[in-house]
Structure formats: C-alpha cells, structure tokens
C-alpha angles and dihedrals in degrees: 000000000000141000113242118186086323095318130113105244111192121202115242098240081054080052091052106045089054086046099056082051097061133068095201126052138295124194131184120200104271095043123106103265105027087109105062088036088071102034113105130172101276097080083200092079111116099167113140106204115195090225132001129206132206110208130214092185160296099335084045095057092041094053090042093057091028079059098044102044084051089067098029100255120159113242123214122167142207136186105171101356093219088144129071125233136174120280114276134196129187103022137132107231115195108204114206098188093123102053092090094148106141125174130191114221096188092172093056090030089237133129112205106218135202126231101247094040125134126213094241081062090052100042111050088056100036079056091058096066094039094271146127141177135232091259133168131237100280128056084208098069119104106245094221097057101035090044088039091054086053101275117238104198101197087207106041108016104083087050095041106016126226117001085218080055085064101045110127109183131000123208101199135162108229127207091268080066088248129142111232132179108206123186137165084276095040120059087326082175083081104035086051076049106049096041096074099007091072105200103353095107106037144297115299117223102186143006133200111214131195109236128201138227096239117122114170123014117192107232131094117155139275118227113215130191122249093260083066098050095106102037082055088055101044092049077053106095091022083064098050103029096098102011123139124254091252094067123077123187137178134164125214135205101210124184100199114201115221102248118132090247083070103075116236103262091055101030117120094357142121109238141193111202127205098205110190144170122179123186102195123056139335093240098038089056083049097057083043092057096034092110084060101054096048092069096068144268128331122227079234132004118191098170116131147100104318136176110250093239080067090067096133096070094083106064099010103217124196116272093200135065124258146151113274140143133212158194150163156174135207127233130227086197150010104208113163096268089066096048087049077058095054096047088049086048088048080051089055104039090054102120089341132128096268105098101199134000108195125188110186125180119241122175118090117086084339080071094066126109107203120194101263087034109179117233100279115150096189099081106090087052119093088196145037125211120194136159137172133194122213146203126045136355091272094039092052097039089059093041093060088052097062098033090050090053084042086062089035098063081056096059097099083067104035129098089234089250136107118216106247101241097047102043120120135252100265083041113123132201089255076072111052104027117062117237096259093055101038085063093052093054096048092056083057090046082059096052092041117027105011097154088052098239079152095073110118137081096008129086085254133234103218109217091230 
C-alpha cells in the first residue's frame, strides 16, 4: 500500500488477495464497473474510494473491514446513497446493495432485513400478512440507513414512534472484523449506539424490524396553485394543532422544472402541497383537512382511501437519481410569527432556485422517550423543516445559498438541531446528536472504534 498525491494506492497482488476472499465483487479505480459501484442516488457524490466491495454478504463484510483495519484504512458504506455526504479519497466503500434478503416473522411481528434492502422490498410482503413497517416516503430508500438515522415514518411515526425505537436485533461487523448480534439484552451499549450513530460503529448486516397490523390509510396530497401558497400555510397549523396521532400532515413548497418527465398539471409551476395519512376514518380525515379544502380547488388531488403498498402516492418522490443537496432544522414551536415567515420565505421560493420546502409535522408517539430510547434528538421538536435544491454544480450552489438564509430566517424557533436523515452535507455530529448523547456516544466510539476506521459516509462520532 502507497500514498499517491494524497490517495491510498493499493498494489494489485494486495487487490487480489482481498478478491479471492470475497464472493461478491471488488473494484479499484481503474477497473470496469467502479463507476457504477460507487455511484448512489444522490448524482452529487464525488467520493473517490481506493477500493470498493460488493458484498454478497456477511463473510464478505467481515473480510472487507477485517482487510482494511488491517492496514489502517479507514471503512464507509452505502447501500442506496440517497443521502449526501462530504467528499471522500482513499478509502475503502463496502456496498451492501445486494444483500435484499427480507423475512416475515408474522408470529413476533418482525421482518429480518437485509443490509442492502429497500422498503419497497419490505413492504409488498410484509402486506401480505397484514402488516406494515415504519417506512419512510420512498420505496427507494435503503431500510438500514433510513431506520439507523431514527427512522420518521410520515405515515406511521406519530401513531408508533422511531423506526430505530422498534428495532429488535442487529447483526453488525464491527472494526475487530467480528460478527456480532446485539440486542437490548446483548451488548445493548451498542444497540442504544447503532440505532441513531449510522456507520460509526461499524456496517450492519442485518436488521430485525417490528412490524405493525395497518393495511390501507386514507391521504394522498393536494396539489394548490401559487396564489394559495399562503393561505396553505396559514391552514397549516390550524390543521395539525389537535390532530390525532393517527394523522400525519406536511406542506411543501415545490418548484417543478418543465421537463416532460413532470406531468402536465404540475410541469413548469410553483406548488404548495397539502401531504397527508390518516389512519382512522375517511370522514373523520375529512373533518381533519377541511381547512384545506376551504381554500379552493387543487391542480390534483389524489387524496382518498388507498392500500398501504401505494404509499408513494403521497409524497411522490423521484424514482430516478438525480444531484441534489440538502438541510434542515427542526422547530420547538410554530407561533404566528413563524408562520408570517413561512409565508415571506413561500414569497421568496416562488420560481426561485430552492426545489422543494418542505414543513412536517412530528409529536405525537414520535414524542416519547422509552426506556431504552435510541439517540434521537428529534423528540423534543413539534416540526421538521427540510429543503433541497436540485440540477447542476452552479444551479444547486446557488440553490444552497438560498435554501441555507430560508432556515435561517427559522432559527429563533429551532432547537438548534437537524434530524439525522435529513442533515445536510457540511452537518456534524455536534448537529444532529444532543450533548448528552453525543457524549455517550463518544464513550462507545472509544470501546469499539477507537482508531476511527468508521469515518466515512456518516456524520461521524470522533473517539476524543
């Protein structure tokens, strides 16, 4: 192994030793394939790994991190690469998008989940026994990293809490190379850790998830005109200030780009859009939304009485990848001079640079603190504030720009945190994680990683 202009440059017999170890793939950068190995969703990632694995599974993680601490090189890992993180070099990436293997336990209520599984793979079978998970808006997001950076399910989470909260047993290869199953009666140090800390302690192979008896939810989203942008903002908090727990509700600000993939009602505009799930009845969501539809009619409207496996339909996520940025904060409170904000920050997104503004409501069972509660800092927020920008280097620096003095203007009611899985690319883990728990993490940084091999592709824990 050699430094080259700053870079890890492996020798090819080193390559090759590692290779004939592994039943999945490993590519070095100039190999056919690399490219698409470390290519995720998100088309900003510039990370530059010195060597990428495949895996196939367990034996293959263990033998990837059991290769690289061995030389001191530091380990990140992606399944479906949604989120962005800072650029990276000389690294060595395990990609765990093969690993898809999902099992429904119906007796326990529990779906074992493979490291590389998507929800869409954990839905449509947990479905098929009357049961759904505390998923998150896209079927396209991995389960390991959504449910491992807390997990707010906006259909499920204000009835059932954190997805990381209902994690039952975690099958993870620490930095010593061994494959360890943790659980809140062994080494429950580390399960508190890994459901909340991501990757810094080590790459999850599997995950057992709770699972829940819902099978159909009445929502969808509305889709208003610019002109109604404000009164949709202000019906807002009027909507979701005594709402059940079964009801979840969010408004976005969406700038649409007038491409053909966009379809016609929504092409080229400037959108607010009413996003909600209810889990009780058709007329009592109704009643619940009625402030919305006083305000007029939507340019679509695809609220109504779905199955749970149509999900999607509510937010509408992009199926394909694409180069975006993104950040957040979270919000202790929504009095009317925050919402005069909003409506100032709707005045200024219209047409603008910012894709998409997005304010969801959080509380309910998402509030609770159980008693092995796992390191979420949003539970002391009532809202959750998050934008991205989207298109090429110049478009989404901009962008940024623009998105990062928006939230800005919302700081004299935020917590001072950002929610994990929605933190943006320059976010640390002084950001996302409280004092207290940052501490604590820290302290398990120190047992179990404490060279920080674990480094990459997280929003990292530092040992010291």
């Amino acid at each position: 192994m050699t430094e080259h202009q700053g870079r890890t440059v492996l020798g090819e017999d080193t390559v090759t030793e590692l290779a004939d170890r592994i039943e999945g793939s490993v590519f070095a950068p100039d190999d056919t394939g690399y490219a698409a190995a470390i290519a995720g969703f998100n088309l900003r990632s510039r990370q530059r790994p010195c060597l990428v694995v495949a895996a196939a599974g367990a034996a293959d993680v263990r033998a990837a991190v059991g290769f690289a601490a061995a030389r001191d090189i530091p380990v990140g890992v992606m399944a479906t690469g949604h989120q962005p993180f800072p650029a990276e070099d000389g690294f060595l990436l395990v990609t765990t998008g093969a690993m898809r293997n999902v099992e429904i336990d119906i007796e326990r209520g529990v779906a074992r989940v493979g490291a590389g599984a998507r929800w869409s793979d954990v839905v449509e079978p947990a479905q098929a026994e009357g049961l759904a998970p505390l998923n998150g808006s896209s079927p396209l997001v991995g389960v390991v990293g959504f449910t491992l950076g807390g997990g707010l399910s906006p259909f499920l989470g204000r009835s059932y809490g954190w997805a990381a909260d209902h994690v039952v047993a975690i099958e993870v290869v620490t930095p010593d190379g061994t494959l360890r199953r943790v659980s809140a009666e062994v080494e429950p140090e580390l399960f508190w850790g890994l459901r909340g800390g991501r990757s810094n302690f080590g790459v999850v192979t599997e995950l057992e998830i709770g699972l829940f008896p819902v099978t159909s939810f009445y929502g969808g989203g509305i889709y208003f005109p610019a002109e109604h942008a404000e009164a949709v903002l202000r019906a807002f908090p009027e909507v979701v200030r005594d709402a059940p727990d079964g009801f979840t509700c969010s408004v976005a600000l969406l700038n649409f780009p007038p491409v053909p993939e966009i379809p016609e009602p929504l092409r080229g505009r400037f959108l607010a859009h009413v996003r909600v799930t209810h889990l009780g009845s058709d007329e009592e969501a109704e009643k619940l939304i009625a402030p919305f539809r006083a305000i007029g009619q939507g340019v679509l409207d695809t609220i109504g009485r779905h199955p749970y496996s149509a999900f999607a339909i509510v937010h509408t996520d992009p199926a394909d990848p694409f180069p975006y940025e993104e950040q957040g904060t979270l919000l202790a409170e929504l009095p009317a001079k925050a919402v005069d904000s909003l409506v100032e920050i709707a005045q200024m997104a219209a047409g603008g640079l910012v894709t998409v503004l997005e304010i969801r409501h959080l509380g309910g069972a998402l509030a609770d603190r159980p008693a092995a509660a796992s390191p979420v800092a949003a539970r002391n927020a009532v809202f959750n504030v998050w934008g991205a920008t989207v298109g090429p280097p110049e478009a989404v620096d901009a962008g940024m720009a623009v998105l990062g003095g928006m939230i800005e203007r919302l700081s004299p009611w935020s917590t001072g945190l950002t929610y994990t899985n929605f933190a943006g690319r320059d976010d640390r883990a002084e950001n996302v994680f409280t004092a207290d728990d940052l501490a604590r993490l820290r302290a398990l940084k120190r047992r179990y990683d404490p060279r920080n091999l674990f480094r990459v592709n997280n929003h990292n824990v530092a040992p010291e």
